[in-house]
C-alpha positions as CSV (number, residue, x, y, z in Angstrom):
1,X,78.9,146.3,121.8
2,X,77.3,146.0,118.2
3,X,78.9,143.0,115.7
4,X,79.0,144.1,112.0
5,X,78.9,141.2,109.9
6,X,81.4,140.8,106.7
7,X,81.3,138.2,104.0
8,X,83.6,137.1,102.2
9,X,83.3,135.0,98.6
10,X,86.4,133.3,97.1
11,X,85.5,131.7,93.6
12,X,88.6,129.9,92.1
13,X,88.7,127.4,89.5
14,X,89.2,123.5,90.0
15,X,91.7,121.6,87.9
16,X,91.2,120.1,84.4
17,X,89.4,118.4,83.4
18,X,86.2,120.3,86.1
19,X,86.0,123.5,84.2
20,X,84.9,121.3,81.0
21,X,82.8,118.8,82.3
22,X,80.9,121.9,83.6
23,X,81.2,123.3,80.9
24,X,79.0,120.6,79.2
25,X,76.7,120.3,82.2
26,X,75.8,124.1,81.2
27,X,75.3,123.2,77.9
28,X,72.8,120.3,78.3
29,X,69.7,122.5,77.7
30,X,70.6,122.7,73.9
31,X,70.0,119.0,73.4
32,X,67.8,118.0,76.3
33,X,65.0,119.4,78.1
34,X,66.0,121.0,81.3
35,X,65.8,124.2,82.8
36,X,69.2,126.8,81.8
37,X,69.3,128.0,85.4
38,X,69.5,125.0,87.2
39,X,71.6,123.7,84.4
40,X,73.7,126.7,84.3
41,X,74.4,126.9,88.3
42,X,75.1,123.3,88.5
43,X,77.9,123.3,85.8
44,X,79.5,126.5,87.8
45,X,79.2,124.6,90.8
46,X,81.3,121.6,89.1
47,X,83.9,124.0,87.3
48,X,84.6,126.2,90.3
49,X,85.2,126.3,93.8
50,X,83.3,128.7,95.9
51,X,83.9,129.6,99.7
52,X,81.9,131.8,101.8
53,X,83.3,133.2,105.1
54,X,81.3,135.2,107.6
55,X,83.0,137.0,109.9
56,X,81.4,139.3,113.0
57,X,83.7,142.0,114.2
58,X,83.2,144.0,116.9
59,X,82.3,147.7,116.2
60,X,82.3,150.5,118.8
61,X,79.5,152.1,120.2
């Protein structure tokens, strides 16, 4: 029997005051030198929760 893999991403935001203290990570290039990306992906990391499910089901051969 074969397994098909599914993912499954829920992104929801935290409570105040997250979203705006990420807000101002992201925004930390402007006065500082550091790189946007890394900048930019740790501020959504602070402001929002992710979780990531994988799930194998069964398929039939």
């Amino acid at each position: 029997m074969l397994a098909r893999a599914g993912l499954t991403i829920h992104i929801s935001p935290y409570a105040l005051p997250m979203p705006l203290i990420g807000c101002v990570i992201a925004m930390l290039p402007i006065w500082i030198d550091l790189p946007q990306e890394a900048a930019a992906l740790v501020g959504f990391l602070i402001a929002f929760r992710l979780r990531v499910h994988l799930t194998r089901r069964p398929t039939q051969a």
